[in-house]
C-alpha positions as semicolon CSV with decimal commas, in nm:
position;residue;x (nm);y (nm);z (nm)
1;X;-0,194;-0,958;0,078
2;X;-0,120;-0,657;-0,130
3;X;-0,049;-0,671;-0,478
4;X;0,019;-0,458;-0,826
5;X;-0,196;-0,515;-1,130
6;X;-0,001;-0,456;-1,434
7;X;-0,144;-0,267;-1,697
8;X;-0,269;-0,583;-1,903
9;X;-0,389;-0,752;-1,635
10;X;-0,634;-0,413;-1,574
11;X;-0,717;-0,435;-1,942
12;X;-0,832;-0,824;-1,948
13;X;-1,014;-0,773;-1,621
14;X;-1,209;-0,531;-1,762
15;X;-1,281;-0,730;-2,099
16;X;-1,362;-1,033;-1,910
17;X;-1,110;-1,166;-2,148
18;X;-1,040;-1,557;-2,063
19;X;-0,609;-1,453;-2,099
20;X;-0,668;-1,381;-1,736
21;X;-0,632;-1,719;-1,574
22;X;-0,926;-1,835;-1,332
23;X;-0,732;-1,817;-1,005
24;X;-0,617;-1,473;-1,046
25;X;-0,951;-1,376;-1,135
26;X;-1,060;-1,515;-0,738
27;X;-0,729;-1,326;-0,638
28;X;-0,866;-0,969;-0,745
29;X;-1,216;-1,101;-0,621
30;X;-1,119;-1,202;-0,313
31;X;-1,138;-0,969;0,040
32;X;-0,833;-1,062;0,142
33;X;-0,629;-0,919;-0,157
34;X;-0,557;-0,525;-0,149
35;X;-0,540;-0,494;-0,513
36;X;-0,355;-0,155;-0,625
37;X;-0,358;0,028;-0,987
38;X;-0,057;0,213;-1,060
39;X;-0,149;0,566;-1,235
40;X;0,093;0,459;-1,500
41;X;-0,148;0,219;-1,606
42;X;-0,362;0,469;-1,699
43;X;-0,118;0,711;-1,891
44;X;-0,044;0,326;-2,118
45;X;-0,399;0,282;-2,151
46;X;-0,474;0,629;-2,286
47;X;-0,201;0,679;-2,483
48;X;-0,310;0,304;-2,701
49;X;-0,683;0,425;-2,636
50;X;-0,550;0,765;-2,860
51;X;-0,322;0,592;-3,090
52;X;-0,638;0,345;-3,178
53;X;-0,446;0,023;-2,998
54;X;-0,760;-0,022;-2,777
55;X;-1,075;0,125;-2,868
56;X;-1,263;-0,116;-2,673
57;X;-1,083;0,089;-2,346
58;X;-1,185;0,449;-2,463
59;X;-1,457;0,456;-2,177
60;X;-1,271;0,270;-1,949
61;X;-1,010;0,503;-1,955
62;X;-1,243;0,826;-1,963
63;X;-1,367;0,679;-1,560
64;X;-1,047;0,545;-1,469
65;X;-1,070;0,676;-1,123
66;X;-1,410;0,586;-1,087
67;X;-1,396;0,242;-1,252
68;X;-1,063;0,143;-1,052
69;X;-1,239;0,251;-0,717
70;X;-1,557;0,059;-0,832
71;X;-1,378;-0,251;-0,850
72;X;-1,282;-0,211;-0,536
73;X;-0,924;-0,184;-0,589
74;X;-0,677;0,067;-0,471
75;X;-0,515;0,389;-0,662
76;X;-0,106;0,401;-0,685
77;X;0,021;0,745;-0,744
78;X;0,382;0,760;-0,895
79;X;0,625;0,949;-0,683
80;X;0,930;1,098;-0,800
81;X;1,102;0,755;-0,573
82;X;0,897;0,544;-0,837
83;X;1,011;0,716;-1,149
84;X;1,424;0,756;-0,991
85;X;1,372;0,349;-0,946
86;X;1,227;0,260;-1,311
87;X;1,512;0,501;-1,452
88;X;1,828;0,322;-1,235
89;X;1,652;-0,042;-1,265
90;X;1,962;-0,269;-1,426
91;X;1,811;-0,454;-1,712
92;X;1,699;-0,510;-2,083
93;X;1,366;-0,441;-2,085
94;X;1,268;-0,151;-2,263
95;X;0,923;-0,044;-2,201
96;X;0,907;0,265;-1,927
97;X;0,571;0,153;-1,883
98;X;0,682;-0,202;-1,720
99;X;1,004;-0,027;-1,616
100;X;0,791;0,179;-1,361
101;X;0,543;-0,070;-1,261
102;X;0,843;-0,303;-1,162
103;X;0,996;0,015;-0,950
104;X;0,659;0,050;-0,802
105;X;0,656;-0,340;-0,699
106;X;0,980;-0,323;-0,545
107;X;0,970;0,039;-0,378
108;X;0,618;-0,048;-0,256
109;X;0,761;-0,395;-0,141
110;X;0,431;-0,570;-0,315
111;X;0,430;-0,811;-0,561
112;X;0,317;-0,786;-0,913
113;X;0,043;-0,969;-1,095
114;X;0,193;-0,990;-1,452
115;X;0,245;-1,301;-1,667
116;X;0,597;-1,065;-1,799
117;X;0,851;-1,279;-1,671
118;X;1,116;-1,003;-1,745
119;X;0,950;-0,800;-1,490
120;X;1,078;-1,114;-1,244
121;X;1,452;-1,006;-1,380
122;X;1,422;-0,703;-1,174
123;X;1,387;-0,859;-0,875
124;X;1,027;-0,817;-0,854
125;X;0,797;-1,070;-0,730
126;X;0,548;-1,191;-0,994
127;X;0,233;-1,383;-0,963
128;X;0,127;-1,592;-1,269
């Protein structure tokens, strides 16, 4: 199974934090899951990393290649398909952030693991 790791999912794997529910945890543990990072995850982490919204990530996000790799999951570039999706996606939700990650999901035809349900209003498939 492939699947996308939204941003905050990234961020509470990496803080251990206890938001991240138990089977999602053996999910991104498992061998069976090809777990993928979308490098928009890192632009949202550095730009809250530089405006002070997560200090805690400032070294995180200084070996973001390294530390994605390390936990054995998978880099997602952004194409220009990507960022034509997340501008034509029908839809409320604001944040270009989510906006790409849910163009991502849908042009990479992989799920998402997000607990955003608006994400699902795209047409994505979300796990949580």
């Amino acid at each position: 199974m492939n699947v996308l790791l939204d941003t905050h999912a990234l961020i509470w794997w990496w803080a251990n934090d206890p938001r991240l529910p138990e089977p999602l945890r053996e999910i991104l543990e498992a061998d069976e899951a090809t777990v993928y990072v979308s490098a928009i995850s890192a632009l949202e982490i550095a730009i809250k990393v530089r405006l002070g919204r997560l200090p805690e990530m400032e070294q995180r996000i200084l070996e973001f290649r390294r530390g994605v790799s390390d936990d054995g999951f998978h880099h997602l570039n952004m194409h220009e398909e990507h960022a034509r999706r997340a501008g034509l996606l029908r839809g409320e939700h604001r944040d270009p952030f989510d906006r790409v990650l849910a163009a991502q999901s849908l042009h990479e035809q992989m799920p998402i693991m997000t607990n955003d349900r608006q994400l699902a209003g795209f047409g994505c498939e979300v796990i949580w």
